[in-house]
LUMVEXZA-692167 format. One line per 4 residues: for each residue x, y, z of C-alpha. Coordinates in steps of 0.2 Angstrom, whole numbers. Example, Ala and Ser with C-alpha at 12.3 -4.5 7.8 and 13.67 -1.06 7.14 Angstrom:
2
62,-22,39 ~ 68,-5,36
//
This chain:
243
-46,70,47 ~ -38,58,35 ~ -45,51,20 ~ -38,32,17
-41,28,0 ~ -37,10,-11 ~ -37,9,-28 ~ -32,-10,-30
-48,-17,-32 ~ -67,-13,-40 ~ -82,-22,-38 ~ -86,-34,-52
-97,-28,-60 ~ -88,-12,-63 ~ -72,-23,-70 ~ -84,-31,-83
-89,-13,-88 ~ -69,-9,-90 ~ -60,-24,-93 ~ -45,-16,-98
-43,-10,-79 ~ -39,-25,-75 ~ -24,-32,-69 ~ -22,-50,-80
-9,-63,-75 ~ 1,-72,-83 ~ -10,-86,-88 ~ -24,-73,-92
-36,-71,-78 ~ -40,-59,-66 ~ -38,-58,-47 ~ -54,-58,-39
-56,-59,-19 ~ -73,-57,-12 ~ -82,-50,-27 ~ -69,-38,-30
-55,-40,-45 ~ -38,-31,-44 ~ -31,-17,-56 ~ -16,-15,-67
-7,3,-62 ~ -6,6,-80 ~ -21,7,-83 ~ -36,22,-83
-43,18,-67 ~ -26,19,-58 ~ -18,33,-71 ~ -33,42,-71
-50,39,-63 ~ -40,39,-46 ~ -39,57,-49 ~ -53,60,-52
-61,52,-35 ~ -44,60,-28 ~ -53,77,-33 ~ -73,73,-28
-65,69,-10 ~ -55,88,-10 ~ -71,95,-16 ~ -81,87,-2
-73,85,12 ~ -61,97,23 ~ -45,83,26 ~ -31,86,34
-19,72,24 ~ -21,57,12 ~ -15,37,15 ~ -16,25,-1
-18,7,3 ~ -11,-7,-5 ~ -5,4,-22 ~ 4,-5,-32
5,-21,-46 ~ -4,-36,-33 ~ 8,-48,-40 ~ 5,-55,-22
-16,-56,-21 ~ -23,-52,-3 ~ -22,-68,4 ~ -4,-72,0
-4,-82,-14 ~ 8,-76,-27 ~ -2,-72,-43 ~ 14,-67,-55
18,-53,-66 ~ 5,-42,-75 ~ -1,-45,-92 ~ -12,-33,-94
-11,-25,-110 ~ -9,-10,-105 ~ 6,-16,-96 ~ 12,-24,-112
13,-7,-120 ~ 20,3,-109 ~ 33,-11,-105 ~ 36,-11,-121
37,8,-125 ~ 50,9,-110 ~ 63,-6,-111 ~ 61,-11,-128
56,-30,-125 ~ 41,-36,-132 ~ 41,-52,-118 ~ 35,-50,-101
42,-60,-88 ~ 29,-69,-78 ~ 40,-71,-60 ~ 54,-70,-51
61,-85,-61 ~ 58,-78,-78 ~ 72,-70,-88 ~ 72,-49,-86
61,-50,-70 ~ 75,-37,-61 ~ 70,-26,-76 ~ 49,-29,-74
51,-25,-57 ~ 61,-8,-60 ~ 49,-3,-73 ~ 35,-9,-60
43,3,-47 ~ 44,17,-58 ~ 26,19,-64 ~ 22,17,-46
33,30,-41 ~ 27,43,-57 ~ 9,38,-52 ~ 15,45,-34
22,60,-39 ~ 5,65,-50 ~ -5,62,-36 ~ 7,69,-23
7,88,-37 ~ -11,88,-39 ~ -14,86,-18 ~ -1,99,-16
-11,111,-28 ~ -29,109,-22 ~ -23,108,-4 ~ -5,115,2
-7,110,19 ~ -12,92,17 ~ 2,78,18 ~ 2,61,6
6,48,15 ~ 12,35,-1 ~ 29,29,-8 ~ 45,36,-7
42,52,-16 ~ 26,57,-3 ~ 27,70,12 ~ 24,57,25
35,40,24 ~ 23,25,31 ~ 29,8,41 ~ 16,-4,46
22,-12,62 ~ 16,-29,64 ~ 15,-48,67 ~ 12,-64,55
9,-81,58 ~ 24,-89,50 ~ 35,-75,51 ~ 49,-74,60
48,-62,73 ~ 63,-51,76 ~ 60,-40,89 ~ 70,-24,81
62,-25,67 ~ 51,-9,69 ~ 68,1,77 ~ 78,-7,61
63,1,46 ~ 60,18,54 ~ 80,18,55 ~ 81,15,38
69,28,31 ~ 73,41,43 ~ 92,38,38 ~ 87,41,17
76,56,22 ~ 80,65,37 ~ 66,79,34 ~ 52,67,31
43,63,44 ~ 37,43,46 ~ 21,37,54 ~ 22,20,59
6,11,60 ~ 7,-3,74 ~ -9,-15,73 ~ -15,-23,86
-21,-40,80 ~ -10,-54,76 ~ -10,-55,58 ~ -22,-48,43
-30,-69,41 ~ -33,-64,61 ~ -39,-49,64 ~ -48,-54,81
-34,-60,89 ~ -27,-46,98 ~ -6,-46,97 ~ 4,-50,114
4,-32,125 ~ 24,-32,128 ~ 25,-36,109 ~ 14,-23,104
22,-11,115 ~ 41,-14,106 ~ 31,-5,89 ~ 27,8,98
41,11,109 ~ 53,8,95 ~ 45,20,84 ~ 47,34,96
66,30,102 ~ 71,32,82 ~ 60,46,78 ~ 43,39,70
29,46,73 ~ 17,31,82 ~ -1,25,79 ~ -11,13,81
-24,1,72 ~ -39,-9,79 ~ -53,-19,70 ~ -72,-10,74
-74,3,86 ~ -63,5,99 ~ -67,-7,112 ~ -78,-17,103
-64,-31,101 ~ -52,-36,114 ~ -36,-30,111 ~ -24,-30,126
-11,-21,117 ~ -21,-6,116 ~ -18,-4,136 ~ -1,-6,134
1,7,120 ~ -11,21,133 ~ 3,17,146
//
C-alpha cells in the first residue's frame, strides 16, 4: 500500500490561522486555487508539521512506501501560470542566513535568480533527506519515493496540450536517472489522460503504450495512472498497457 501525500497547499481557512505558512509572491499575495493556498518550504508546516502528519500516517496505517506530490517552491501555480519567486518571510530569512543577500529575486529575469534557485534546490533536498531519515527509522522496509536523495527515483510519463511531443522522451528520463544512480530504482508513472486541464480525455493507445514500453526496455519500473475507478472513464490506453 502506498501513502501519496502533498504538502503544497492547505484549506483556507487553515492559512488564515498560520499565515506565516504561506508562500507569498513577489507582489505580496498568496496562491490560492479552489480554496486552497500554497505553502512556502521554509516554513513550519513544510519544515515540521509534515512530520508530524508523516508520523500520525506510520502510526496508523501498515504502508508499504511513501510518494510526495508536488513538493517544492510553486513558483509555477497549478494551472500553469508562473506566479515568481517566494517572498515569504521565512524565505527571506533563511535566504538571507545562507547567501548573505538581503534581496530576493522575483524571476528568472532578476539578478541572482541562478542563486535563488540553488538555494531553492537545497532546502528541498535537506527537507528530503529529514523526511527520507525519519521514514527509514520508524519503518526500514518502506521506500520514499521524493527527490534525488529518496530510495525510489520518480518520472511522470505524459502528454500536454501545447507540448511538443517527442516520442523518446520517457526512454531519454528514465536513461538519465538510471545513468546518475544505477542502484536506485525508478517508477515511472504513465497517465493515461491527455493532459492535467483534461483529465477525461484518455491519451492515444500507441502513445500511451511508448511510456510503458520505454520504461521497461531502459529499466524503470512502469505504472499506470487513471481518473476514478478503473473503468469508470474511458481510457483506451489502459488496454494497450494490459497487452
Amino acid at each position: 500500500m502506498m501513502a501519496r501525500m502533498d504538502f503544497s497547499k492547505v484549506p483556507l481557512t487553515l492559512a488564515e490561522q498560520h499565515p506565516e505558512w504561506a508562500f507569498v509572491s513577489p507582489g505580496g499575495g498568496w496562491q490560492v486555487y479552489n480554496g486552497l493556498v500554497s505553502m512556502t518550504p521554509t516554513g513550519a508546516y513544510y519544515q515540521d508539521r509534515s512530520l508530524d502528519i508523516l508520523d500520525e500516517v506510520i502510526d496508523r496505517y501498515p504502508v508499504d512506501g511513501f510518494f510526495f506530490n508536488w513538493f517544492g517552491f510553486s513558483e509555477v501555480d497549478y494551472e500553469g501560470r508562473y506566479r515568481g519567486v517566494c517572498h515569504a518571510e521565512s524565505t527571506r530569512r533563511a535566504f538571507r542566513a545562507e547567501t548573505g543577500l538581503d534581496t530576493l529575486p522575483d524571476g528568472p529575469d532578476s539578478a541572482h535568480y541562478a542563486v535563488w534557485r540553488q538555494f531553492a534546490d537545497g532546502v528541498v533536498e535537506r527537507l528530503t533527506g529529514r523526511i527520507r531519515d525519519r521514514i527509514r527509522g520508524r519503518r526500514p522496509d518502506a521506500g520514499l519515493i521524493l527527490g534525488r536523495s529518496a530510495d525510489i527515483r520518480f518520472h511522470e510519463a505524459g502528454n500536454a496540450v501545447g507540448r511538443e511531443f517527442w516520442h523518446q522522451a520517457t526512454s531519454e528520463a528514465v536513461s538519465a536517472l538510471r545513468a546518475a544512480a544505477p542502484t536506485v530504482p525508478v517508477l515511472v508513472n504513465s497517465v493515461a489522460f491527455l493532459d492535467m486541464p483534461y483529465r477525461m480525455a484518455g491519451e492515444q493507445p500507441e502513445a500511451f503504450a511508448q511510456y510503458l514500453e520505454q520504461t521497461v526496455a531502459r529499466g524503470g519500473n512502469p505504472s499506470i495512472s487513471v481518473m476514478g475507478p478503473p473503468g469508470a472513464v474511458p481510457y483506451p490506453g489502459v488496454a494497450a498497457a494490459a497487452r
